[in-house]
C-alpha positions in Angstrom: 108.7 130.7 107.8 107.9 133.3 105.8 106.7 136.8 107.0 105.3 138.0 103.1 101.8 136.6 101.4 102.6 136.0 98.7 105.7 133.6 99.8 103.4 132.0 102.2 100.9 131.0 99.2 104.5 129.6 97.0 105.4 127.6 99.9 102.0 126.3 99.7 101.6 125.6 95.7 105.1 123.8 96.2 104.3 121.6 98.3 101.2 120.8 96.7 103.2 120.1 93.1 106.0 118.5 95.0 103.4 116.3 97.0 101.6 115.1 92.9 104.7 115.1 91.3 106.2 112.4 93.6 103.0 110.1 93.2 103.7 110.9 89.7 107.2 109.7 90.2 106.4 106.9 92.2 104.0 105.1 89.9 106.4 105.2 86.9 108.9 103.8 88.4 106.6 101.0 89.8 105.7 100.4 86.4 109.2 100.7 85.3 110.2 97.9 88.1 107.6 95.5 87.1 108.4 95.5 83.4 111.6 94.2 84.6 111.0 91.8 87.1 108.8 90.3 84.2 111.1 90.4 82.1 114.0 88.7 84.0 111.3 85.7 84.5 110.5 85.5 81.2 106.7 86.2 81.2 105.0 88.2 78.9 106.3 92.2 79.0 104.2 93.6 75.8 101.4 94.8 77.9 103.3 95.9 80.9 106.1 97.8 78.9 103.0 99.6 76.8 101.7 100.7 80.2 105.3 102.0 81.7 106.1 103.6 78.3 102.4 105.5 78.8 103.3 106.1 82.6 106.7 107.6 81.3 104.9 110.1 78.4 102.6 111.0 81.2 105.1 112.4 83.4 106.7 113.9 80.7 103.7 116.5 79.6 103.3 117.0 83.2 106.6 118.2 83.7 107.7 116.0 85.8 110.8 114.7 84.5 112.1 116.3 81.4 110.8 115.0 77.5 114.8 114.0 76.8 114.8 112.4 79.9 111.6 110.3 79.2 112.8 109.6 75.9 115.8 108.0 77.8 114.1 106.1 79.9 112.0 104.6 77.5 115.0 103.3 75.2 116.8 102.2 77.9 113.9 100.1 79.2 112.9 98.5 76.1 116.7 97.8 75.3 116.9 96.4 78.7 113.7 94.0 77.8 114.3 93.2 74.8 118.3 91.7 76.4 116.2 90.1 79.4 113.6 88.4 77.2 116.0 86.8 74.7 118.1 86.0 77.4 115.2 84.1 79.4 113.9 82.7 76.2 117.3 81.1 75.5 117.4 79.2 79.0 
């Protein structure tokens, strides 16, 4: 542990950020996974895909993942829709 102040009070706001970023983290993904799983069973993604898109931007302009890295994401997952839908719509 640390003996100086001002460490003590870093240790503190890093926790604090590490504790919001993960709930950050956490609910994207969620949103992220249930895009998919829609997806795959051929219901309706439009809605759900908006939200995980917004979920994605959100953590982006907090910081918590990096704006190429959102921008990523975001392509992948609606590449990754668009290949599950057509595929569930052609069963």
């Amino acid at each position: 542990m640390a003996n100086i102040k001002s460490q003590i009070k870093r240790i503190g706001q890093n926790e604090k950020r590490r504790l919001r970023n993960k709930g950050v983290r956490s609910d994207m993904k969620t949103r992220v996974k249930t895009v998919e799983q829609a997806a795959s069973a051929g219901a309706e993604t439009e809605e759900s895909l908006k939200v995980a898109i917004a979920k994605i931007d959100k953590a982006a302009s907090k910081g918590v993942i990096h704006k190429n890295t959102a921008a990523r994401k975001k392509s992948r997952l609606t590449k990754r829709v668009a290949r599950l839908s057509a595929a569930a719509s052609a069963d």
